[in-house]
C-alpha positions in Angstrom: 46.2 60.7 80.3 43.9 59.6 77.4 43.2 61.4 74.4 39.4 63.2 75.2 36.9 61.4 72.6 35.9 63.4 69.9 32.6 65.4 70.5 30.3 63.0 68.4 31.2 60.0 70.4 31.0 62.0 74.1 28.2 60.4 75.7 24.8 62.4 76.7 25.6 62.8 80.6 21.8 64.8 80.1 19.4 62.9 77.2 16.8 65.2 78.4 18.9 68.8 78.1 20.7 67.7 74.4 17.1 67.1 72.9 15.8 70.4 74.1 18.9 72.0 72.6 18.4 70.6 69.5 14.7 71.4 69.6 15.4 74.6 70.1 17.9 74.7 67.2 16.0 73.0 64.7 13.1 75.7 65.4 15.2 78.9 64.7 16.8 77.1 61.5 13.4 76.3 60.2 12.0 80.2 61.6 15.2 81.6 59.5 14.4 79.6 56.4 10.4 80.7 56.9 11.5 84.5 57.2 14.2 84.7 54.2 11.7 82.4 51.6 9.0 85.2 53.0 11.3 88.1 52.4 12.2 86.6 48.7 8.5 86.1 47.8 8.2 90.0 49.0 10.2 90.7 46.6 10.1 89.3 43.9 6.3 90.7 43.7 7.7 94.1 44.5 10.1 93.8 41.6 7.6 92.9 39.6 5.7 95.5 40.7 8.6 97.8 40.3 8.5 96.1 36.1 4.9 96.7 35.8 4.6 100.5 36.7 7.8 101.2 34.5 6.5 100.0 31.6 3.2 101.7 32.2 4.8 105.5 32.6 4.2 106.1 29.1 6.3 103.7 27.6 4.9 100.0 27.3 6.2 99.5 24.1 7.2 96.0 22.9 10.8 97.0 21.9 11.1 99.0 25.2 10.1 96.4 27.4 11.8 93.6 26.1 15.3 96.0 26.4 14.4 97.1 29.7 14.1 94.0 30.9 17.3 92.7 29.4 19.1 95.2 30.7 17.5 95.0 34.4 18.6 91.5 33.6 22.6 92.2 33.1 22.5 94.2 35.8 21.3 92.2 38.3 23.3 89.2 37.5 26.6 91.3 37.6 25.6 92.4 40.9 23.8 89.3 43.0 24.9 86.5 40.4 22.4 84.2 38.8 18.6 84.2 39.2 17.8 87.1 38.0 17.8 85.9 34.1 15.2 87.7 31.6 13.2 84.5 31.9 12.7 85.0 36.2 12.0 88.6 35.7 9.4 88.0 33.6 7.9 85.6 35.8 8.1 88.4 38.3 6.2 90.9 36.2 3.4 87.9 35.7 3.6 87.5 39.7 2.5 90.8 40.3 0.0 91.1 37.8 -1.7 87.5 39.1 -1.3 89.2 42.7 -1.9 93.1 41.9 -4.7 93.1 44.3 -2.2 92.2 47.3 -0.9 96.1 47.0 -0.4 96.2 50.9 3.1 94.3 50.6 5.0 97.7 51.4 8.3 99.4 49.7 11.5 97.9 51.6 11.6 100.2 55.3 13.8 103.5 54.6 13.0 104.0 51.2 11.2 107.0 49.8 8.6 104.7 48.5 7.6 102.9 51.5 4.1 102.4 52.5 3.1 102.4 56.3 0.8 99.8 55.2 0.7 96.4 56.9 0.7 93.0 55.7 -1.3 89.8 57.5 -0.2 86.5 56.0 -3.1 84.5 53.9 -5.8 82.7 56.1 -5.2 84.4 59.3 -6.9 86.5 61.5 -6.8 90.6 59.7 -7.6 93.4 60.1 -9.9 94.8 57.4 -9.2 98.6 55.6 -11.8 101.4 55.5 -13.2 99.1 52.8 -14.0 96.2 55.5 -11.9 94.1 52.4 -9.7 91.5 54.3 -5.8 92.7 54.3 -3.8 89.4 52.9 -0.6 88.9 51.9 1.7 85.4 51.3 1.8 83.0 53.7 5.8 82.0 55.0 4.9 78.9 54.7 4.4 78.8 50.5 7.6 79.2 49.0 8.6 80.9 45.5 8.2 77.3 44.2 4.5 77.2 45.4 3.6 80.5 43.6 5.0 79.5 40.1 2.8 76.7 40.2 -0.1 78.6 41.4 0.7 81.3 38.9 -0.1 78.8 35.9 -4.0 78.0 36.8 -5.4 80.5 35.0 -8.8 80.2 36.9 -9.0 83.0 39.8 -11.3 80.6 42.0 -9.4 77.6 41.6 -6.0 79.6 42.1 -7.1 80.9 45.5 -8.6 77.4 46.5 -5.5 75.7 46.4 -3.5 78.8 47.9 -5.3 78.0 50.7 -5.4 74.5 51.0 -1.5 74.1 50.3 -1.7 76.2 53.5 -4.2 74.3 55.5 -2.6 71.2 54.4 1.2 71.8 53.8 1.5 71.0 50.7 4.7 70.3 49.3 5.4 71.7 45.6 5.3 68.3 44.2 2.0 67.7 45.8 0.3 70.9 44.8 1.8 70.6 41.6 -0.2 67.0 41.8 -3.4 68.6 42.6 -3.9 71.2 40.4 -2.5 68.4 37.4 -5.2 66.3 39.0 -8.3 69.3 38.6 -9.0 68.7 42.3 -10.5 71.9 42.6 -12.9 70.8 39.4 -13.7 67.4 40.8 -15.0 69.0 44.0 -17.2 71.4 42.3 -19.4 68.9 40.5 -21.6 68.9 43.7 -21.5 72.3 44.3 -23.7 75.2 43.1 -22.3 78.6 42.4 -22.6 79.4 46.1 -20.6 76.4 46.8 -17.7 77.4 44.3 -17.5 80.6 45.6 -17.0 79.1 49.5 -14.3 76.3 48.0 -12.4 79.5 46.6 -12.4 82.2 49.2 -12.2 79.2 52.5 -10.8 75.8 50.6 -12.2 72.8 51.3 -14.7 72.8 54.6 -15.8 69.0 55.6 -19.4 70.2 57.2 -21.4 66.9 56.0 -20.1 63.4 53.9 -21.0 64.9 50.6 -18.2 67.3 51.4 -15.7 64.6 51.6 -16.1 62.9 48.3 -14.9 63.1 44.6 -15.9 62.1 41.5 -13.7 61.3 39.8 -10.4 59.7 42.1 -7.4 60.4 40.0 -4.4 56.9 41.0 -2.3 58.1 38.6 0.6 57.6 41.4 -0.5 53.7 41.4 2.1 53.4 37.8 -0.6 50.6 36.9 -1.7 50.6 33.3 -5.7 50.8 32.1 -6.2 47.5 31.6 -9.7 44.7 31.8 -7.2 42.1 33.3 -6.4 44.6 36.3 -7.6 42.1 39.5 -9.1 43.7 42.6 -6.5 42.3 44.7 -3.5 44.1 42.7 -5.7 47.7 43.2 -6.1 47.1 46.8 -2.2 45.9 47.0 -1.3 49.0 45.0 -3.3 51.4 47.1 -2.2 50.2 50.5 2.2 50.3 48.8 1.0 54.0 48.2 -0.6 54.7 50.6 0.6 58.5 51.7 -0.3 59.0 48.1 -3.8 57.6 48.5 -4.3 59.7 51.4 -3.9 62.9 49.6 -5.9 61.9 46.8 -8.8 61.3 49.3 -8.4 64.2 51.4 -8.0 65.6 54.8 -9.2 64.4 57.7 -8.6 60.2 56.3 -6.7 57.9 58.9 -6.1 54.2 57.8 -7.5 51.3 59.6 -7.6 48.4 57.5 -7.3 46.1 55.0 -9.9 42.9 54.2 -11.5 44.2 57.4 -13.4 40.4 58.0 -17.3 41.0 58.6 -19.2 37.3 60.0 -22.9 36.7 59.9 -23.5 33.7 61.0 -20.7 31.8 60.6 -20.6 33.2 56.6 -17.2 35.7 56.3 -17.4 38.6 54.2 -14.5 41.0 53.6 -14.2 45.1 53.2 -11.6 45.7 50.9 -10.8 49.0 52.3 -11.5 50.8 56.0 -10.4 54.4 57.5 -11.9 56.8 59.7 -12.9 60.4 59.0 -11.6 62.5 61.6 -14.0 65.2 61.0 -17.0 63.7 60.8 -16.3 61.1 63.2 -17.4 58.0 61.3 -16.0 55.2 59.8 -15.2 55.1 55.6 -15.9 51.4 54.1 -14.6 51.8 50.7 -14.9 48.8 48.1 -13.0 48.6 44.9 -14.2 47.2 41.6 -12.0 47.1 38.6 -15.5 46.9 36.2 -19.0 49.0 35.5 -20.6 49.2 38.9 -23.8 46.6 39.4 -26.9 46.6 41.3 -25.1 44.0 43.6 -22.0 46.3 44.2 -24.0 48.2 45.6 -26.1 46.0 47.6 -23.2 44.8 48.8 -22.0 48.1 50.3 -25.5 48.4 52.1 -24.8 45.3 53.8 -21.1 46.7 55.0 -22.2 50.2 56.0 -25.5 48.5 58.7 -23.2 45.9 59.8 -20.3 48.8 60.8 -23.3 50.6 62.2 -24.7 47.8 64.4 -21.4 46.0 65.5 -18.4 48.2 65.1 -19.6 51.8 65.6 -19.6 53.2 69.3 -21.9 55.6 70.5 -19.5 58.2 70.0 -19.7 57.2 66.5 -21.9 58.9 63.6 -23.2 56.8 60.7 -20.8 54.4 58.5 -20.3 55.6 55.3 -19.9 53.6 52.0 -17.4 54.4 49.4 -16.8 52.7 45.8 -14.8 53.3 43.8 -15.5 51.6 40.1 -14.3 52.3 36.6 -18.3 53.6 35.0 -21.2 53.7 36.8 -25.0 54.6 35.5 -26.4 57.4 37.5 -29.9 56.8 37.0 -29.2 53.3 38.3 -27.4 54.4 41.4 -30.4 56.6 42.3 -32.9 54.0 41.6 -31.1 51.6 44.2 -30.2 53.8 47.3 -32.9 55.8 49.4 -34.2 59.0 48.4 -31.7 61.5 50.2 -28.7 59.3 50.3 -26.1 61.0 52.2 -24.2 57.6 53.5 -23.7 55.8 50.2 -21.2 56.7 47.4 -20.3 55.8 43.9 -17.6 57.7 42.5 -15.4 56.7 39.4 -12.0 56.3 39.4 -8.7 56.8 36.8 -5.2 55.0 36.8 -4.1 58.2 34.6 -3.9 62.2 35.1 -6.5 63.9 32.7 -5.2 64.6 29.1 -4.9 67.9 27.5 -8.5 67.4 26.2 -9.9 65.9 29.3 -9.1 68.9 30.9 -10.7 71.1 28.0 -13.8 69.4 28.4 -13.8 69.2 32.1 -13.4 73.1 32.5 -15.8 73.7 29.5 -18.3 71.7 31.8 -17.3 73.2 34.9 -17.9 76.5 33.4 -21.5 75.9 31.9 -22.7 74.4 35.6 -21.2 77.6 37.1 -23.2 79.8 34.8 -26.0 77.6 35.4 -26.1 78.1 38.4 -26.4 81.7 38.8 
């Protein structure tokens, strides 16, 4: 009698039955990682919490909190090992004061402290207090990783925008760490009034109309090419397509790819869009042409004569209007209005950079986006 094959080379007598097991495995592994990164976001905000109120009894003195805190520190490491250094539990005491206002995560169950309040995750469906406030608290899906990043923009709006759309969008850490380095949430706002910055905040980024979709500035810092006049077309479009999950995230949700020197004939003449993708939410198709100088006149010419040739032999009657994307190094406003109609909602100009914004970039930029918001008002 032969020795019985060992169980990784046993063939699948059911294909059908070993996938759904595995399914069904997979699932509860990724349901227990979900609940215990919950749990551990819970508490770290209630130890922080726990920090907070100590050093408030009376007692917030510098010398006493600093010895406190080493000594919670000892403590805790002799007990449950490392991760609980002076360093993390000050990050704790920061995580509750950024979050105070999400006082419904309760006491652990048992304690004498416990609160028979309830807790709905961020972005669902609540109930609402005596105060008709919305009850929130974190999502299981944003792990302890997500809120250290979150906890360092210092801006309430723009923290709660991209809470929500790391959420919506499932970010990873890397990539939200991307999009806050990149001002995302700043780069939306330049077409938005103080209404509009209020709705990016409290429900992220809503695609309702084409204006909604675009940026100005595009931040390709992922592209590794340098700022340079010799830069050819060609090598941004190669670069862009090698990247292209990148490129996606940098435009935005609701992007799918559908080509590259996407040919256009009139008449026997051959013309080329560099770029083409569909918008999933608005149902159109995106032409989007690069240019490695200043934006012309012609440019964006050019685009008119790709955006009515989309409409009038590619689009379906399912279809809504093309729209027309470039993406140039500078561009002159004025000269941009002068050229497309009054009310242009189908043809964009929008700047782009090989390079994530400095230190004094971003100074300027949220000086700027500051002003415009009290502007606004």
């Amino acid at each position: 009698m032969s020795p019985s094959n060992p169980p990784s080379e046993i063939p699948p007598q059911d294909p059908a039955l070993f996938d759904r097991v595995v399914t069904i495995l997979e699932e509860a592994r990724t349901h227990v990682a979900r609940t215990v990164n919950n749990a551990m976001v819970a508490a770290y905000w209630l130890i922080g919490r726990e920090i907070v109120e100590r050093l408030q009894d009376g007692e917030a003195r510098a010398t006493y909190g600093k010895t406190l805190i080493q000594d919670l520190s000892t403590f805790l490491q002799e007990r449950y090992g490392k991760g609980f250094s002076e360093e993390n539990l000050q990050l704790f005491r920061k995580f509750y004061l950024v979050y105070h206002e999400r006082n419904v995560i309760h006491y652990p169950p048992g304690t004498k402290f416990e609160k028979r309040e309830k807790t709905y995750p961020l972005g669902t469906e609540s109930e609402t207090r005596d105060s008709g406030k919305n009850v929130e608290g974190f999502h299981p899906d944003l792990s302890w990783s997500h809120y250290r990043a979150l906890m360092r923009v210092e801006n309430e709006e723009a923290r709660r925008f991209y809470e929500r759309e790391a959420v919506k969008a499932q970010w990873s850490k890397r990539q939200l760490e991307r999009q806050i380095n990149s001002l995302l949430f700043e780069r939306l706002l330049k077409s938005r009034d103080k209404s509009g910055m209020l709705a990016l905040a409290n429900e992220g980024q809503t695609i309702q109309s084409p204006v909604d979709a675009i940026k100005d500035p595009y931040v390709l810092e992922f592209l590794n090419l340098p700022e340079s006049h010799q830069l050819a077309e060609s090598d941004l479009e190669t670069a862009l397509t090698t990247h292209l999950r990148d490129f996606l995230l940098e435009l935005g949700e609701g992007f799918a790819f559908v080509a590259r020197q996407k040919r256009l004939t009139l008449e026997g003449d051959h013309f080329y869009a560099d770029l083409v993708f569909y918008h999933i939410r608005l149902k159109c198709y995106v032409v989007i042409d690069l240019k490695v100088d200043k934006l012309t006149h012609g440019d964006l010419g050019q685009m008119q004569m790709y955006v009515h040739y989309f409409d009038r032999e590619i689009r379906t009657p399912e279809d809504n209007p093309t729209l027309g994307l470039i993406l140039c190094t500078d561009k002159n406003d004025a000269m941009v209005e002068y050229v497309l109609d009054e009310g242009n909602e189908r043809i964009f100009a929008s700047r782009y950079q090989l390079e994530l914004p400095s230190k004094e970039q971003l100074r300027h930029l949220l000086t700027e986006w500051r002003r415009e918001a009290e502007e606004s008002t």
